[in-house]
Kinemage of the C-alpha trace (Angstrom):
@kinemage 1
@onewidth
@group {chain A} dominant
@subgroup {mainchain}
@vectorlist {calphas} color= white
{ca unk a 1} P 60.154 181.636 138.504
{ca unk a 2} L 58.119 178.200 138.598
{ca unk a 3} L 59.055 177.524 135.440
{ca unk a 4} L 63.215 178.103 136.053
{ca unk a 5} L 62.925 176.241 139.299
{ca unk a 6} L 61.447 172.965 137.034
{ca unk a 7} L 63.988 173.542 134.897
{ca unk a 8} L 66.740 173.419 137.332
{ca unk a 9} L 65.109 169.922 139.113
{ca unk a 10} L 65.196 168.354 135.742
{ca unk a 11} L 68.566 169.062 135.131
{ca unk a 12} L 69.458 168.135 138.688
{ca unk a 13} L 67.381 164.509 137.916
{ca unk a 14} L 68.911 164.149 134.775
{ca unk a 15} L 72.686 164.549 136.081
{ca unk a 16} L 71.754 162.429 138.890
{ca unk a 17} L 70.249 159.584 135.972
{ca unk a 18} L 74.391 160.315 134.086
{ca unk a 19} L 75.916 159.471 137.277
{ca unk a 20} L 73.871 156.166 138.337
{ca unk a 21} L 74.096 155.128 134.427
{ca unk a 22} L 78.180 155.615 134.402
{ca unk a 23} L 78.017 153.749 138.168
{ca unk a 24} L 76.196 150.952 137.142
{ca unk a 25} L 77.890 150.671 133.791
{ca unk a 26} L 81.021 150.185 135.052
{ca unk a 27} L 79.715 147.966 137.766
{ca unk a 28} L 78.382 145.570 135.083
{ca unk a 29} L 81.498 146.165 132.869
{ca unk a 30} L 83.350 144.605 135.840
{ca unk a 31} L 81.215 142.019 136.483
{ca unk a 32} L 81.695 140.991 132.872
{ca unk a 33} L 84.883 141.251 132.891
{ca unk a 34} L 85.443 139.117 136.602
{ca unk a 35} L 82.829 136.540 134.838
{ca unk a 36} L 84.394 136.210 131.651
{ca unk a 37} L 87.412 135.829 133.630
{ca unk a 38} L 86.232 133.079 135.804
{ca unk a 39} L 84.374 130.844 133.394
{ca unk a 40} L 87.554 130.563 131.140
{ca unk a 41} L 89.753 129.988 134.070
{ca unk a 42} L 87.226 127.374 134.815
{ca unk a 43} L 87.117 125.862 131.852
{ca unk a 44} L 90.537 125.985 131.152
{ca unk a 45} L 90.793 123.776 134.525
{ca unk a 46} L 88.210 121.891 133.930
{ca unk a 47} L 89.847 120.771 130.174
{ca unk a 48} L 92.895 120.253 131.867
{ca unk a 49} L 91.435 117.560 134.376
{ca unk a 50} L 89.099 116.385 132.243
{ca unk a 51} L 90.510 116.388 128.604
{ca unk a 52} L 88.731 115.617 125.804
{ca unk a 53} L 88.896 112.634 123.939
{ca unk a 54} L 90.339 112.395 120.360
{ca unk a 55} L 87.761 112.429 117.475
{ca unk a 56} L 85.978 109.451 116.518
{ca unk a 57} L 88.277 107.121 114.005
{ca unk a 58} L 87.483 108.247 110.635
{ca unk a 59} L 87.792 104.708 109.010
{ca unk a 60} L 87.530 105.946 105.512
{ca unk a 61} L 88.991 102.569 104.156
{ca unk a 62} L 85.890 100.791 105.347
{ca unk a 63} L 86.800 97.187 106.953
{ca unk a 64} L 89.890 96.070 106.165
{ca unk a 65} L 91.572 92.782 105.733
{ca unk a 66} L 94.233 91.450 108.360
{ca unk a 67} L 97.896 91.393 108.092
{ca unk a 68} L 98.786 89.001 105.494
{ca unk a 69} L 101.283 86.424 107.540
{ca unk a 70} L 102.940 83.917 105.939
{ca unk a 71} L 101.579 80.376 106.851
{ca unk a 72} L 103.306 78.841 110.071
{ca unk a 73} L 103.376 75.190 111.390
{ca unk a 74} L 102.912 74.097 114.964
{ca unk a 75} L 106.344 73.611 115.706
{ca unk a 76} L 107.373 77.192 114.429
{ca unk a 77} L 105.632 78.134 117.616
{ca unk a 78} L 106.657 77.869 121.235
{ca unk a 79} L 104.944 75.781 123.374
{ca unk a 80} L 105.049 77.722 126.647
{ca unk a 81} L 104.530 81.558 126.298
{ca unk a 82} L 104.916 83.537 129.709
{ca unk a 83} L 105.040 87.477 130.464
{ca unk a 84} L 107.437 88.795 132.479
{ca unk a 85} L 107.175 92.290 131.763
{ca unk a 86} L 107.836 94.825 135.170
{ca unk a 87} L 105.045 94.092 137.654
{ca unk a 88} L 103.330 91.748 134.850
{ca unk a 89} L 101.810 94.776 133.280
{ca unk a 90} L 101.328 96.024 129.569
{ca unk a 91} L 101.443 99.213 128.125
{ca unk a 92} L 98.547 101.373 126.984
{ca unk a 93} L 98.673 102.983 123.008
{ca unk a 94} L 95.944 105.004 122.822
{ca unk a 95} L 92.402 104.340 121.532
{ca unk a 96} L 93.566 104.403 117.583
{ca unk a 97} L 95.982 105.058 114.811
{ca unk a 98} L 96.459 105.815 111.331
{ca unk a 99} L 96.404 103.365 108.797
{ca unk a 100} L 97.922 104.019 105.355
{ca unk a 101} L 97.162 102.906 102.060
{ca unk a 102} L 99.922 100.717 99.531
{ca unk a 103} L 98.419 101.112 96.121
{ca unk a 104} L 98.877 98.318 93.716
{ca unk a 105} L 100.700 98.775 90.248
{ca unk a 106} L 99.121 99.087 86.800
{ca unk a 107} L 99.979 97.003 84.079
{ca unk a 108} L 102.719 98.891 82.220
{ca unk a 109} L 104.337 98.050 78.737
{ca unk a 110} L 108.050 99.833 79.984
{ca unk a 111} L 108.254 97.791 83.296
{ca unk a 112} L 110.457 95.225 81.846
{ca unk a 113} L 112.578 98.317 80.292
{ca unk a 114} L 113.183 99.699 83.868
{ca unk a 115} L 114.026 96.208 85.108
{ca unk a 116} L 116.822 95.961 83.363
{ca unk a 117} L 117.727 99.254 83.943
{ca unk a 118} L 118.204 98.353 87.775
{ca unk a 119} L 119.814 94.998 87.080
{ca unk a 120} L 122.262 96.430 84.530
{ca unk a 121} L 122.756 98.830 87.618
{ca unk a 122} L 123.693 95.790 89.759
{ca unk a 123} L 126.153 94.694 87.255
{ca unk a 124} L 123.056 92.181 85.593
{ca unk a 125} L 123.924 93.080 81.557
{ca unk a 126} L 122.770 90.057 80.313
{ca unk a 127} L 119.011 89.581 78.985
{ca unk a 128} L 117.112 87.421 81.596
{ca unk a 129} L 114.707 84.396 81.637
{ca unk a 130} L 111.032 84.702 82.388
{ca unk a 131} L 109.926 83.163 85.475
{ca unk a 132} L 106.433 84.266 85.382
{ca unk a 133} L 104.391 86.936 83.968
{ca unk a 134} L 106.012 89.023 86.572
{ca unk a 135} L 109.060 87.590 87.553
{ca unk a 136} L 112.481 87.733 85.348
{ca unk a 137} L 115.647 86.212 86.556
{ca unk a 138} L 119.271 87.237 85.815
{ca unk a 139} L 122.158 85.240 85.782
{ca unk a 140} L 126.036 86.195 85.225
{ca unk a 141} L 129.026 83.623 85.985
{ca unk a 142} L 131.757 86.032 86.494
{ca unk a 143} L 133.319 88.130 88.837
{ca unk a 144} L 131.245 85.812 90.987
{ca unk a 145} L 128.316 83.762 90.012
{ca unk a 146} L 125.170 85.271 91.112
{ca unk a 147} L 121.509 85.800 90.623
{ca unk a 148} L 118.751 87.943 90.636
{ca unk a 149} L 115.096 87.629 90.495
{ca unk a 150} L 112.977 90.786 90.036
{ca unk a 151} L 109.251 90.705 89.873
{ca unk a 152} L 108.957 93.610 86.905
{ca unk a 153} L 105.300 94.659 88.125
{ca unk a 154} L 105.735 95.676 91.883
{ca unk a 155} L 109.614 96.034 91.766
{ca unk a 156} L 110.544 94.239 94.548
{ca unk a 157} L 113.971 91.526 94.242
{ca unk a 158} L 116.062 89.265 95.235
{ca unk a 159} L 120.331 89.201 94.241
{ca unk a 160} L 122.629 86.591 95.503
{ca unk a 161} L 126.130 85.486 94.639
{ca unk a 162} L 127.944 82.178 95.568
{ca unk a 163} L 130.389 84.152 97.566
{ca unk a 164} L 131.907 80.759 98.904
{ca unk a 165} L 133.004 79.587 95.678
{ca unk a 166} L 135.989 82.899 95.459
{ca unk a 167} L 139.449 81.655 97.148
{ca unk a 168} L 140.241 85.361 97.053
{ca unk a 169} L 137.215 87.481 98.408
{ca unk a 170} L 137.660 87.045 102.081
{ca unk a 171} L 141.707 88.131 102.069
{ca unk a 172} L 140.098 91.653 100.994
{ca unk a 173} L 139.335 93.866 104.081
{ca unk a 174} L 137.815 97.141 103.163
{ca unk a 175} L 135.205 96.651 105.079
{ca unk a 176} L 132.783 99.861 105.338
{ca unk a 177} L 131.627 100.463 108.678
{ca unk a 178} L 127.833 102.432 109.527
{ca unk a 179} L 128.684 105.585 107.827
{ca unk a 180} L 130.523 104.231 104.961
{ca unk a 181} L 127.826 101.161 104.843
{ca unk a 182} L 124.991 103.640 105.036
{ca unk a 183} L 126.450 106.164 102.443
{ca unk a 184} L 126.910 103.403 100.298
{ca unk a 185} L 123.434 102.024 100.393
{ca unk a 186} L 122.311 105.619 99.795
{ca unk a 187} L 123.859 105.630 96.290
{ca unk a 188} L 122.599 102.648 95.275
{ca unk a 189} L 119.281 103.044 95.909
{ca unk a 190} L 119.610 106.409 93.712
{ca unk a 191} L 121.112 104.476 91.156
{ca unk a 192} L 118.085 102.216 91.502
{ca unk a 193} L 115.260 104.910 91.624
{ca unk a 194} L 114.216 103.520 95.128
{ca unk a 195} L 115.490 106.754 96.822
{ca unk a 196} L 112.101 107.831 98.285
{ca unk a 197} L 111.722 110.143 101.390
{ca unk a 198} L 110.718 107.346 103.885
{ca unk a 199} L 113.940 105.694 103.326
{ca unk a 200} L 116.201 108.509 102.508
{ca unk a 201} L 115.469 109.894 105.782
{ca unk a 202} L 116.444 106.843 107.467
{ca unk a 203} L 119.434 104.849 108.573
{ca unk a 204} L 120.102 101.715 108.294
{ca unk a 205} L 120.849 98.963 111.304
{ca unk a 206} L 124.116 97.557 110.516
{ca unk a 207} L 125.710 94.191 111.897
{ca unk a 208} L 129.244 92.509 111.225
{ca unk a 209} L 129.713 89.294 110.259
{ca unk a 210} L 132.019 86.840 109.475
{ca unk a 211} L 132.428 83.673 107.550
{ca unk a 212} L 132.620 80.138 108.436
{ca unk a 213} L 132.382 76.868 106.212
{ca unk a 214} L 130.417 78.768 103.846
{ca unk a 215} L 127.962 80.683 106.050
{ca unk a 216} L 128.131 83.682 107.758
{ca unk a 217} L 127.938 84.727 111.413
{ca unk a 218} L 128.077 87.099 113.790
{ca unk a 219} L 131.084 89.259 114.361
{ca unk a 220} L 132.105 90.780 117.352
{ca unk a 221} L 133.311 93.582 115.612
{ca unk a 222} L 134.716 95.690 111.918
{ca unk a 223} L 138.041 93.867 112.815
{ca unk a 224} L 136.681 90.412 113.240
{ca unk a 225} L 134.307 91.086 110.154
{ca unk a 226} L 134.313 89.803 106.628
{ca unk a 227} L 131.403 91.204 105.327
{ca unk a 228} L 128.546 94.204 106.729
{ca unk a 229} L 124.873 93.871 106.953
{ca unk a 230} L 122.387 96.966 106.691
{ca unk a 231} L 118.858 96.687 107.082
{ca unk a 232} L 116.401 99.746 105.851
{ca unk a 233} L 113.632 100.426 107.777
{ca unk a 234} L 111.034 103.090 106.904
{ca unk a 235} L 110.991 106.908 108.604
{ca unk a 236} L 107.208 106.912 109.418
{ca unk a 237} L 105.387 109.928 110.127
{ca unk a 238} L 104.327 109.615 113.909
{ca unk a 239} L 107.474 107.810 114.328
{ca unk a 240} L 106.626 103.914 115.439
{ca unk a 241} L 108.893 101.582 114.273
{ca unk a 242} L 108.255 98.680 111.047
{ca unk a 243} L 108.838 95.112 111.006
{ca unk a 244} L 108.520 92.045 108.258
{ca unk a 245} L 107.722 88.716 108.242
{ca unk a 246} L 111.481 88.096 108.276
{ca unk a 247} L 113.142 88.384 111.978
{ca unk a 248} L 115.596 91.387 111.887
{ca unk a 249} L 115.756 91.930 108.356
{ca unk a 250} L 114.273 95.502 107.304
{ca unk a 251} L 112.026 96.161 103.850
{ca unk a 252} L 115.776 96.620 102.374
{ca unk a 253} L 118.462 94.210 102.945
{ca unk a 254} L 122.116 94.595 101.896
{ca unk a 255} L 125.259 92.574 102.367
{ca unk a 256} L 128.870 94.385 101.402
{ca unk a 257} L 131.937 92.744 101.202
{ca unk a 258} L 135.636 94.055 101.651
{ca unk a 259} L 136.308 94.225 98.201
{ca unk a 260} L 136.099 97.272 96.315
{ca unk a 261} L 135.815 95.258 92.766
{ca unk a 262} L 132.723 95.723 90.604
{ca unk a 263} L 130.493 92.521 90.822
{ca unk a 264} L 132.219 91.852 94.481
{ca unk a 265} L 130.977 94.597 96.684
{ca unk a 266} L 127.166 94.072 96.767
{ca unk a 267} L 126.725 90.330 98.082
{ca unk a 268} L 122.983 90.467 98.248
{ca unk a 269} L 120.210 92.741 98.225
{ca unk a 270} L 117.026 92.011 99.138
{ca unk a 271} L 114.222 94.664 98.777
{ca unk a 272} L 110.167 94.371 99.526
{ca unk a 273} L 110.124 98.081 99.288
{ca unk a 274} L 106.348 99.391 97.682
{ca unk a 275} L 105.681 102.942 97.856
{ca unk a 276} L 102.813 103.862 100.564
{ca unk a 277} L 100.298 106.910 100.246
{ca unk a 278} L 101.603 108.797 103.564
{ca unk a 279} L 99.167 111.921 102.620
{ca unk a 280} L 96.066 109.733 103.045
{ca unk a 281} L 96.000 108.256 106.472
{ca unk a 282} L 92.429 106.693 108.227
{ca unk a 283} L 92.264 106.088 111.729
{ca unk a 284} L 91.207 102.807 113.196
{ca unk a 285} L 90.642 101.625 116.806
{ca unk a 286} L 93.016 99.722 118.753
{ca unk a 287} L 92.337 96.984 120.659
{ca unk a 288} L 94.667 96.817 123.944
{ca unk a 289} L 97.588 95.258 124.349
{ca unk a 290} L 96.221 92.682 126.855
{ca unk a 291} L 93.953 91.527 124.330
{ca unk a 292} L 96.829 90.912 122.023
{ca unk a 293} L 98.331 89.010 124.641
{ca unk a 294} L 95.502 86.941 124.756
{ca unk a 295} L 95.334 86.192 121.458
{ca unk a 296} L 99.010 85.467 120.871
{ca unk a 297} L 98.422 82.411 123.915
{ca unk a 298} L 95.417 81.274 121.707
{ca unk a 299} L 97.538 80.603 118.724
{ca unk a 300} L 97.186 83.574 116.676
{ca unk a 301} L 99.494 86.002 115.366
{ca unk a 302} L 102.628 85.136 113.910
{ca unk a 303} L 106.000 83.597 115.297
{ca unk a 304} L 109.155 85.612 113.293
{ca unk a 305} L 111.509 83.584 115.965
{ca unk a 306} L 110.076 81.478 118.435
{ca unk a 307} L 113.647 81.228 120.058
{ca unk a 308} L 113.275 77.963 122.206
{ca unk a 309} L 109.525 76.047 122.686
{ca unk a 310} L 109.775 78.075 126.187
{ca unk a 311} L 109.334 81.960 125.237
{ca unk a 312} L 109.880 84.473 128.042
{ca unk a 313} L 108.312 88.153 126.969
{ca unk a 314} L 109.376 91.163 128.328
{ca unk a 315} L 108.851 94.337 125.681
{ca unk a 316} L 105.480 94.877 124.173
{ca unk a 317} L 105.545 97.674 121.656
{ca unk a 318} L 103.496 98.562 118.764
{ca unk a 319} L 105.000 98.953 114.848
{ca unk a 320} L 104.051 98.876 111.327
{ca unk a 321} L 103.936 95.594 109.344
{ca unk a 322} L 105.508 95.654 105.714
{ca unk a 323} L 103.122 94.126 103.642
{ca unk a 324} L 104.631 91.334 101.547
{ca unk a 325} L 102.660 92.364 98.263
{ca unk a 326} L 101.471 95.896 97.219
{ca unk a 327} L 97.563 96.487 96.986
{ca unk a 328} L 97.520 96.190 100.406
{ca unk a 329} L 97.042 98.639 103.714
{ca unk a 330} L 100.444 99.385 105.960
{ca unk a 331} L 98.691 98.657 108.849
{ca unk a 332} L 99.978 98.263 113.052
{ca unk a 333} L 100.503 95.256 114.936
{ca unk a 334} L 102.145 94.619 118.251
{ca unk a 335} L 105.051 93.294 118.824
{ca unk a 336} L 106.321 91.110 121.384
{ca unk a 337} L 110.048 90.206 122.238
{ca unk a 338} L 111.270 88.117 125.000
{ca unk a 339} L 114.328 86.034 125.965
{ca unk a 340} L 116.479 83.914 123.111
{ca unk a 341} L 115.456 86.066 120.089
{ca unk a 342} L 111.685 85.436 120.386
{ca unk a 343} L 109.532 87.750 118.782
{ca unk a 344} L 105.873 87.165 117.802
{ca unk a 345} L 103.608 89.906 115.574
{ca unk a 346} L 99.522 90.556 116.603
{ca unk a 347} L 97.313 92.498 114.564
{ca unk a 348} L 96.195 95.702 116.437
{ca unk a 349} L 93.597 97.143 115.420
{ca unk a 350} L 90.030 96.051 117.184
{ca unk a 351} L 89.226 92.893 115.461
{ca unk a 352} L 85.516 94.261 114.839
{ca unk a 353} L 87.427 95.715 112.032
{ca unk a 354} L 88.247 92.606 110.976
{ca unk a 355} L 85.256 90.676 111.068
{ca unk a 356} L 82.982 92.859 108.838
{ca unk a 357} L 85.281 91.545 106.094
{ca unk a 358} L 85.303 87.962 107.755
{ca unk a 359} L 81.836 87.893 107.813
């Protein structure tokens, strides 16, 4: 009888130890499950007030060399810069941005071959003269005497046409306007094997203009006009805008007439278009935009229009410069625009990443 009653106690203690066990188990289930709760509500708070920063810039092109700028005089320059931006104040852009690569071209023995392929496809059938080791230049007399220089190495040219010297051109008026202008450019640059995606993808700025003792200006409008501008600028992946050297004029520049005649229709073309490596970005730091200020009052940067010597700013934004030569790096500056056309380009990365190659 001892023995059954034993038995009975330990089965009694052992269903007792199954309950407590399943108790506490879910006790501490819960309190998992309330922690595990609470630290990533918590956290997720915490990021959210207290975001973390972007990684540290990878600068994988090392130190890099500034903006090539043409060389400026004095008086190219206002002499009185003020900022009237709202409340005096300057936008913030971050802590860095990508940089992108523009590879140089190899020496290649069927450049001169493809040259003339694109100036026979600008009406250029003639052979040309050598400028340079580079640089060819076409000439033809007739439907209107024009020219065009090519450098054969990095592609980029030049095509004018003495315009003024036809007593006929300006009495024909089909004048494309920004679809027909746009389509048009479109073609040509197929025709011209410069149909790559960061200018496919984007559309050209077009202006009017009209002619007057042998120079053009500014029309009001398609019926005023004689003749249609359209600038190219790049489509660049996180979307900032580009700029030249050259005040409103885009890495592509076309001029149409209203004639529909072969040798009539394109009146120039200018194109500084080089291929960049858009796969194979590096980020550099920024330096603000009140530093760039500051430098622009000390003389640096460059003037595209200067306007009048008294230069009011009021945007600040920041864009991609088009280098002028390939074997270069498409790099940011900041832009500043004020009253009367001014406009004045300052590199913006940190200038630490300028010195190291200074130095």
């Amino acid at each position: 009888m001892a023995s059954s009653n034993n038995d009975r106690l330990d089965l009694s203690t052992m269903a007792q130890y199954g309950r407590n066990g399943i108790k506490y188990g879910v006790l501490i289930l819960v309190f998992y499950i309330v922690a595990r709760f609470t630290w990533s509500t918590g956290r997720q708070l915490y990021l959210s007030l207290n975001p973390p920063g972007p990684p540290p810039p990878t600068m994988g092109f090392k130190a890099l060399p500034q903006p090539s700028f043409p060389a400026q005089l004095p008086d190219e320059r206002p002499t009185t810069l003020t900022l009237e931006t709202v409340g005096q104040r300057l936008p913030a852009f971050g802590t860095q941005v990508a940089v992108y690569y523009v590879p140089g071209y190899e020496p290649d023995l069927l450049a001169l071959d493809r040259a003339k392929e694109r100036a026979a496809a600008l009406g250029f059938l003639f052979e040309p003269e050598k400028v340079s080791t580079a640089m060819y230049r076409w000439r033809q007399r007739t439907p209107l005497p024009a020219t065009l220089e090519m450098n054969v190495v990095n592609n980029s040219f030049a095509m004018q046409t003495d315009w003024a010297s036809s007593v006929t051109l300006l009495d024909k008026k089909f004048i494309p306007d920004e679809r027909q202008a746009a389509s048009e450019m479109r073609s040509l640059l197929r025709s011209l094997d410069l149909y790559q995606v960061d200018v496919a993808t984007a559309s050209p700025k077009v202006k009017y203009l009209k002619a007057l003792a042998g120079e053009t200006k500014d029309a009001a409008s398609i019926s005023e006009a004689d003749f249609v501008q359209a600038d190219l600028y790049r489509t660049i992946p996180n979307n900032l805008p580009s700029v030249t050297h050259k005040y409103g004029q885009g890495v592509m520049r076309i001029v149409f007439s209203g004639s529909r005649d072969a040798g009539e229709r394109i009146l120039s073309f200018d194109s500084t278009y080089y291929p960049v490596l858009w796969d194979k970005p590096e980020t550099y730091p920024l330096q603000s935009a009140r530093q760039a200020w500051e430098q622009l009052l000390a003389g640096n940067g460059y003037v595209t229009n200067k306007g009048t010597d008294v230069a009011v700013v009021r945007n600040v934004y920041l864009a991609y410069y088009e280098p002028p030569l390939p074997g270069a790096y498409y790099q940011p500056v900041f832009v500043f625009e004020g009253d009367n056309g001014f406009q004045a380009l300052v590199p913006a990365l940190d200038p630490q990443v300028y010195k190291a190659v200074q130095e």
